[in-house]
KOLKE-241481 format. One record per residue (C-alpha): residue number from 0; residue in one letter; x, y, z. Coordinates in steps of 0.2 Angstrom, whole numbers, plus 5000, padded with zeros to 4 digits. Example, Ala and Ser with C-alpha at 12.3 -4.5 7.8 and 13.67 -1.06 7.14 Angstrom:
BEGIN
NODE  nr rest    X    Y    Z
NODE   0    A 5062 4978 5039
NODE   1    S 5068 4995 5036
//
This chain:
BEGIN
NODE  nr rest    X    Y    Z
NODE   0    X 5000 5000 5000
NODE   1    X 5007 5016 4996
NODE   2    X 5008 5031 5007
NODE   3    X 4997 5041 4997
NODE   4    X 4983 5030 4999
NODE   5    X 4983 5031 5016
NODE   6    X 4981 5048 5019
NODE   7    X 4987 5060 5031
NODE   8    X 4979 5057 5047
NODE   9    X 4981 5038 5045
NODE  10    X 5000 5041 5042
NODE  11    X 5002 5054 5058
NODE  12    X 4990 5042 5068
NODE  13    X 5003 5027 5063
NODE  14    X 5020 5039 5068
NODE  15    X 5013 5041 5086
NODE  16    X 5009 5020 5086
NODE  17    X 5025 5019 5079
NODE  18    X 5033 5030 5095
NODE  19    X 5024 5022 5108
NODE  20    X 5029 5005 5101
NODE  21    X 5047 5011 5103
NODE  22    X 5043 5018 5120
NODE  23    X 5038 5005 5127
NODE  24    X 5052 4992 5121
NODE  25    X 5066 5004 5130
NODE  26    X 5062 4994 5146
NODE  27    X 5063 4977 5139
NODE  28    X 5080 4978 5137
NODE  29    X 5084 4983 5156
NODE  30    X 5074 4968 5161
NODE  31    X 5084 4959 5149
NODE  32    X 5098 4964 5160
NODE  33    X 5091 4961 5176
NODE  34    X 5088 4942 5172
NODE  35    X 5104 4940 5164
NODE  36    X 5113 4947 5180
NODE  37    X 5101 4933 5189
NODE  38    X 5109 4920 5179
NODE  39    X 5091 4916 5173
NODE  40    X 5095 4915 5153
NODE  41    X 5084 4901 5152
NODE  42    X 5068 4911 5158
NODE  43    X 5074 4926 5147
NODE  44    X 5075 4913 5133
NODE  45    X 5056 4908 5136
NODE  46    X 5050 4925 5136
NODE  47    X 5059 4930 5121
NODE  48    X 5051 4916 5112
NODE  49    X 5036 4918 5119
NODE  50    X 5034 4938 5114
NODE  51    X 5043 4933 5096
NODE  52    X 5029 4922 5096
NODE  53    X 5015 4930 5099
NODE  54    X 5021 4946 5090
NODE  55    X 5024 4935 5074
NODE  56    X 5008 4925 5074
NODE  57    X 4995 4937 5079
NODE  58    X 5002 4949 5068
NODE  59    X 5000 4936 5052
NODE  60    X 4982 4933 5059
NODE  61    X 4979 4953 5058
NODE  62    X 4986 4955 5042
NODE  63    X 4976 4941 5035
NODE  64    X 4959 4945 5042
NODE  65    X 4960 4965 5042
NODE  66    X 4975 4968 5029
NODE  67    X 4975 4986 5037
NODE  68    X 4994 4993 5040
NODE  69    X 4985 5001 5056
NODE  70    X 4979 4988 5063
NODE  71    X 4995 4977 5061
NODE  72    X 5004 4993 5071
NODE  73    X 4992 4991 5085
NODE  74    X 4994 4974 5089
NODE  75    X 5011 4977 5089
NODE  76    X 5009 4988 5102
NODE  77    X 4998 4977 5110
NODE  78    X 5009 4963 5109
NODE  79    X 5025 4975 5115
NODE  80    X 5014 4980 5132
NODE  81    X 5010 4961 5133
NODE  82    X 5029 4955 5134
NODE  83    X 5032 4971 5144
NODE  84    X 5021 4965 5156
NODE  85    X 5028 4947 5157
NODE  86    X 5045 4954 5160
NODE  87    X 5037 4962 5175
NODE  88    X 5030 4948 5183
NODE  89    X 5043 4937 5182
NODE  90    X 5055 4950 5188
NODE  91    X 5045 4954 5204
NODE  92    X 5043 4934 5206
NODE  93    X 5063 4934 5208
NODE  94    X 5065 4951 5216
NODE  95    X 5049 4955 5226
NODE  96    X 5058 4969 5234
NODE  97    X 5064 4979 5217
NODE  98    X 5055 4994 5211
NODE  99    X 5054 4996 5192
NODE 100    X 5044 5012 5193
NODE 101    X 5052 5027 5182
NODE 102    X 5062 5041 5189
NODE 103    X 5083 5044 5190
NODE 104    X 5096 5045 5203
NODE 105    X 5109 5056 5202
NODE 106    X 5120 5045 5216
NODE 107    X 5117 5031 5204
NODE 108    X 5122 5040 5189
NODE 109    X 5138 5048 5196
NODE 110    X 5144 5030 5201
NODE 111    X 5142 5021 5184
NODE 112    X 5145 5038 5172
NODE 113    X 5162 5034 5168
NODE 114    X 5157 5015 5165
NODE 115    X 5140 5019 5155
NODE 116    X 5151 5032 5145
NODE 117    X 5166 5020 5140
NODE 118    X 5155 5005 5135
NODE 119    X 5147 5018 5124
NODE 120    X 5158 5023 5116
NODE 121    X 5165 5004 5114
NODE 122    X 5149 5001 5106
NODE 123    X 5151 5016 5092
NODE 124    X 5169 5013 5087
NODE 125    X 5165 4992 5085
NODE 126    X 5150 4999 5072
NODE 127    X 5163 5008 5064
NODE 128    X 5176 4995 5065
NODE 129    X 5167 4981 5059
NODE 130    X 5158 4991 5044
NODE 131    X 5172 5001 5039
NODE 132    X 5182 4989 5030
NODE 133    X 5166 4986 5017
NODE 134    X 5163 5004 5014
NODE 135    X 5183 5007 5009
NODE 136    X 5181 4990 4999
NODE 137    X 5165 5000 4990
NODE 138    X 5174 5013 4985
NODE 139    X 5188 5004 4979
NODE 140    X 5184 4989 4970
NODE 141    X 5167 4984 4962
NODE 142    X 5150 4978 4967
NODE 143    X 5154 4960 4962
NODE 144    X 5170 4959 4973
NODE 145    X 5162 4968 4987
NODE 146    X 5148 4953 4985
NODE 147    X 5161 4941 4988
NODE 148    X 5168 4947 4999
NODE 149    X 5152 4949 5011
NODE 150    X 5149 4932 5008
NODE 151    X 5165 4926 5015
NODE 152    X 5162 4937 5030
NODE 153    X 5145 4930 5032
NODE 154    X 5151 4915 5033
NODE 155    X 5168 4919 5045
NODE 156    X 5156 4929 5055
NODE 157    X 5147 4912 5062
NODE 158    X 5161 4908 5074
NODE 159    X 5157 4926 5082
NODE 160    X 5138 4920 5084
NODE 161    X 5145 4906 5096
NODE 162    X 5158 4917 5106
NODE 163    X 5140 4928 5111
NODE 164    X 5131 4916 5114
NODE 165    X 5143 4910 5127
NODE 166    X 5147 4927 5132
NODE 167    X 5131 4930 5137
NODE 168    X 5131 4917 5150
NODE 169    X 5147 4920 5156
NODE 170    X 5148 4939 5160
NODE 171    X 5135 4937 5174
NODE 172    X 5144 4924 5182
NODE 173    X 5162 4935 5179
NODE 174    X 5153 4949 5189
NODE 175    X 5146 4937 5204
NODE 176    X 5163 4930 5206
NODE 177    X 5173 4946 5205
NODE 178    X 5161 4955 5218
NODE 179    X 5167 4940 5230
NODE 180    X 5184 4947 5229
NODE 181    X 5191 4929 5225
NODE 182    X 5205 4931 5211
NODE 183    X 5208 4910 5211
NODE 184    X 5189 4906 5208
NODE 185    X 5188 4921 5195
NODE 186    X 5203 4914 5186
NODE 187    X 5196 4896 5189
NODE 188    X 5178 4903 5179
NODE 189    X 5192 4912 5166
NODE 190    X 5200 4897 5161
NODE 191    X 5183 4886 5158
NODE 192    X 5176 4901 5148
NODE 193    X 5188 4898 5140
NODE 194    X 5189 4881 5134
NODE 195    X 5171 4881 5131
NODE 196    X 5173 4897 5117
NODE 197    X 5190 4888 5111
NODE 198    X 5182 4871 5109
NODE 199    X 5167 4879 5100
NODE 200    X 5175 4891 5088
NODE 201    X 5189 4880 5083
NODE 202    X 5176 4867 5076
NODE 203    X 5168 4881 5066
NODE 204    X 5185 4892 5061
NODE 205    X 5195 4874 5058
NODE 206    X 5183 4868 5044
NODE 207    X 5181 4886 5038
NODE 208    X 5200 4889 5035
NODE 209    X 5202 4872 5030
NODE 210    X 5186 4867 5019
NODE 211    X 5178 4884 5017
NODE 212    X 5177 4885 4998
NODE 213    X 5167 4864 4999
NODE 214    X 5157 4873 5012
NODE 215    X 5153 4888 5001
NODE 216    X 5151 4877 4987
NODE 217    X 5134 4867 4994
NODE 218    X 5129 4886 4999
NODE 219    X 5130 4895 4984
NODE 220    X 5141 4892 4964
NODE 221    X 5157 4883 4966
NODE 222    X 5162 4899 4953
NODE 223    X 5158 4912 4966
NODE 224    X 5164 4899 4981
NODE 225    X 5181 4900 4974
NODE 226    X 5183 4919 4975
NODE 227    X 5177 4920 4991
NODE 228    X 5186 4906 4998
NODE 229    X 5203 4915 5001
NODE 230    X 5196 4929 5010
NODE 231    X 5186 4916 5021
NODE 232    X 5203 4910 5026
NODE 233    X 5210 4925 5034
NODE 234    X 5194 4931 5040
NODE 235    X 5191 4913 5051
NODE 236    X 5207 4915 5057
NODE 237    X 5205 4930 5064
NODE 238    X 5188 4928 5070
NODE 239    X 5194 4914 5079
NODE 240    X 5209 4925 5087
NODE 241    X 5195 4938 5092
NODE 242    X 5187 4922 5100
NODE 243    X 5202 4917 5109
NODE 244    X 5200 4934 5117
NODE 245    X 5184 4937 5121
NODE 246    X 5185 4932 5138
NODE 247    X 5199 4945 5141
NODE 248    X 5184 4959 5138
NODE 249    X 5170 4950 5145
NODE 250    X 5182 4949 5162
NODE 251    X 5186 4968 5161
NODE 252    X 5168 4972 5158
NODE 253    X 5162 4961 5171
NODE 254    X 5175 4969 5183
NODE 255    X 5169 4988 5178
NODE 256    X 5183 4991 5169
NODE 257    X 5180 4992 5150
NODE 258    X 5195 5008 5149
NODE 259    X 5210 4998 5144
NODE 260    X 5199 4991 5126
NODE 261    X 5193 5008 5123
NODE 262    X 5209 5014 5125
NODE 263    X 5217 5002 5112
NODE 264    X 5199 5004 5100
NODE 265    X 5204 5024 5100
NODE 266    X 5224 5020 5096
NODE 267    X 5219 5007 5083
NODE 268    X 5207 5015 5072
NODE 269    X 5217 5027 5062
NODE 270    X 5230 5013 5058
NODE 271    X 5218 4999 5053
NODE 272    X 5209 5013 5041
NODE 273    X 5227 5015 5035
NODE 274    X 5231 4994 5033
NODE 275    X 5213 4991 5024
NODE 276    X 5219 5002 5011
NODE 277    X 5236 4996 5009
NODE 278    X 5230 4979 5009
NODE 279    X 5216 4982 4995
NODE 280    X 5229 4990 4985
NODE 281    X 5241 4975 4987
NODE 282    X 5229 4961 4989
NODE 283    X 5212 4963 4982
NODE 284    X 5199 4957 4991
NODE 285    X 5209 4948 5000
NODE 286    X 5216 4964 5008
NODE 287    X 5200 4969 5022
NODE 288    X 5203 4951 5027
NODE 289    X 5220 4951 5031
NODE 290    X 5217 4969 5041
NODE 291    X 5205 4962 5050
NODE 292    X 5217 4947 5054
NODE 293    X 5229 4958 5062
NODE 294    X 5218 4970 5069
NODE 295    X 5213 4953 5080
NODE 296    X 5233 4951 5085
NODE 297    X 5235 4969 5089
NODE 298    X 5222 4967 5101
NODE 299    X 5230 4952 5108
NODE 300    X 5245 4961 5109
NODE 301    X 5240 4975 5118
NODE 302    X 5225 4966 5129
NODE 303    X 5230 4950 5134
NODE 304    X 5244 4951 5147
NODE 305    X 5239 4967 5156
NODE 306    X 5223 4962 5161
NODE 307    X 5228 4944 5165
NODE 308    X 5239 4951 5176
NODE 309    X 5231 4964 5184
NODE 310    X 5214 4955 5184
NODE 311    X 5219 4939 5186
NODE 312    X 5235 4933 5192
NODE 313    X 5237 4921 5176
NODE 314    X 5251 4920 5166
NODE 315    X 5252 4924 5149
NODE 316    X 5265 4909 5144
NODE 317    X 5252 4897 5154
NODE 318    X 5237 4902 5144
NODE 319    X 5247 4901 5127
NODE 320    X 5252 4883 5133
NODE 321    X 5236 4877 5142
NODE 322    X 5224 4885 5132
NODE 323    X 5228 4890 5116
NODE 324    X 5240 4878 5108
NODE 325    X 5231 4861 5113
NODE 326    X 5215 4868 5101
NODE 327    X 5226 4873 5087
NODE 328    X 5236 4857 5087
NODE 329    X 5218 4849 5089
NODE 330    X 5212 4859 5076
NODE 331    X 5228 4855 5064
NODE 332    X 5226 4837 5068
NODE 333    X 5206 4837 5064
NODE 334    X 5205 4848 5051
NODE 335    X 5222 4851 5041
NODE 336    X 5230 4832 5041
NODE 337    X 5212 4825 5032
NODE 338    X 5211 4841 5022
NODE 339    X 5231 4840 5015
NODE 340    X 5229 4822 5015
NODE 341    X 5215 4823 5002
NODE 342    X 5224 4835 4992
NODE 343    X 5239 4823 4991
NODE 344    X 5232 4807 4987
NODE 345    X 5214 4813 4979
NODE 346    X 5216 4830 4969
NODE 347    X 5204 4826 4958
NODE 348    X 5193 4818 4968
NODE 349    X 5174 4820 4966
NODE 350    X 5160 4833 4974
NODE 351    X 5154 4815 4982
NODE 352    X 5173 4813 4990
NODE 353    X 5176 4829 4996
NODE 354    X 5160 4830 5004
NODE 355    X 5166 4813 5013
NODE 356    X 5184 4821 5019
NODE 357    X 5173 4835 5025
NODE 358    X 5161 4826 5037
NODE 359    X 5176 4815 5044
NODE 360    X 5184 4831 5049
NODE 361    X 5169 4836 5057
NODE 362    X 5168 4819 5065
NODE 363    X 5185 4819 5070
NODE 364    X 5183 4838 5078
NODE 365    X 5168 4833 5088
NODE 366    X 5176 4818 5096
NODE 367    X 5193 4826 5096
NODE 368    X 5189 4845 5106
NODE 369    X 5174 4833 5116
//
């Protein structure tokens, strides 16, 4: 339906549905909060998919049996003030105590400014940081190449998905032990953070460095699989650097201390502008990828031994050897050693035999990293 045909007053009437259905979702994402610092993902996850739910059904129902945009924006609001409401309930059921009335304390503000500001501006330079090396590609290479090279970042991007969704549920727990003032159980909860991100990520990074153009090719062309399969290289492997450090930030930031990685965002920008475009010049499409790789490293570099030692009393040589060279030998021994012995002894080998050498990879990482 277009706009004209609506006429003013239903296009005004829509704006301010359209604002209160905004209003109204600000709070869900304190109460979001609330039960993620309760350690209660699971009831966060019901609700979630219990207000998806009915927001997703009951607006197909409106659509079918009204077909009015108006309508579909009311019960969206509806719907909104519904999950609002569960969020509510459930929170008063653990916290009977807590007021989730509106208002603003000025003690509360000055003691988490300085934290609220810093995890802002973390917020806006990672927007920039993860965008900017597809606008510099746009302007400097063509459509077609900047097509695949989004779908090798698609791709490479899955391993970031499993560090989250194991962040999530690892912050909270960060923060309750750190408020205990207990450096050995922090660095205990540190350590299986993680190997349970290493053991995830170098499954999916392993057979995307490895097998990623066979795994593009059931996706999509093998023609277009092939020119995205180099930059899918260096883009896993520095995901799965970024992965291997994720719990560095998610220890800071659980600790109130988020400064040191705003810090190094602020000093890295300007020089990882400066390497994308040297890289595009030297290597193509290739070139965002391999900035992107030692973006990841410098990161390392800089975050790595300084908060594991001011946060955590952990040495830096341990973790290499503990944590981080068992998964890469695993992930060498899983994925590589099948994938170069296929190329040695079957170079011609069929769609049929690749795809065989793929799965036992994937076996062999599963029973390998578990």
């Amino acid at each position: 339906m277009e706009s004209s045909s609506l006429g003013p007053k239903v296009i005004n009437q829509s704006f301010i549905v359209i604002s209160l259905y905004i209003a109204l979702r600000w709070p869900v994402s304190l109460y979001s909060g609330i039960l993620t610092g309760l350690e209660r993902l699971d009831i966060l996850n019901y609700l979630k998919i219990s207000a998806g739910s009915l927001r997703l059904l009951g607006g197909m129902l409106v659509l079918m049996y009204w077909g009015d945009v108006y309508i579909f924006l009311i019960w969206n609001l509806i719907s909104t003030l519904v999950e609002v409401l569960l969020y509510v309930i459930v929170i008063l059921r653990f916290i009977p105590t807590i007021s989730l009335g509106f208002g603003a304390s000025l003690l509360e503000l000055r003691r988490v400014w300085r934290f609220s500001v810093s995890m802002s501006l973390l917020s806006i330079l990672g927007i920039f940081i993860i965008q900017i090396d597809k606008l510099m590609l746009t302007n400097m290479m063509s459509l077609k190449d900047l097509g695949y090279y989004n779908l090798a970042y698609t791709a490479a991007s899955s391993i970031s998905f499993i560090v989250s969704a194991v962040s999530s549920a690892n912050i909270p727990n960060f923060a309750a032990v750190h408020s205990q003032r207990n450096i050995s159980e922090l660095l205990a909860v540190y350590r299986k953070a993680d190997i349970d991100v290493l053991g995830l990520a170098s499954i999916v990074a392993g057979l995307l460095i490895f097998y990623g153009e066979q795994i593009l090719g059931i996706w999509i062309n093998p023609n277009t699989a092939a020119q995205a399969a180099l930059p899918l290289v260096w883009l896993s492997v520095g995901f799965w650097v970024s992965a291997s450090i994720a719990n560095i930030y998610n220890v800071a930031v659980a600790c109130g201390i988020p400064g040191k990685h705003l810090k190094v965002n602020l000093f890295a920008f300007i020089p990882y502008l400066l390497c994308i475009y040297l890289c595009i010049k030297s290597f193509g499409i290739t070139g965002p990828a391999i900035a992107w790789l030692l973006l990841n490293v410098a990161y390392a570099l800089a975050l790595v031994r300084p908060i594991q030692r001011d946060l955590l009393n952990e040495s830096t040589y341990r973790w290499l050897r503990k944590t981080i060279s068992p998964f890469l030998i695993l992930t060498v021994i899983a994925c590589g050693v099948p994938s170069a012995l296929g190329y040695l002894f079957c170079p011609d080998a069929d769609s049929f035999t690749k795809k065989i050498i793929l799965f036992s990879s994937l076996l062999s990482s599963v029973v390998l990293y578990f």
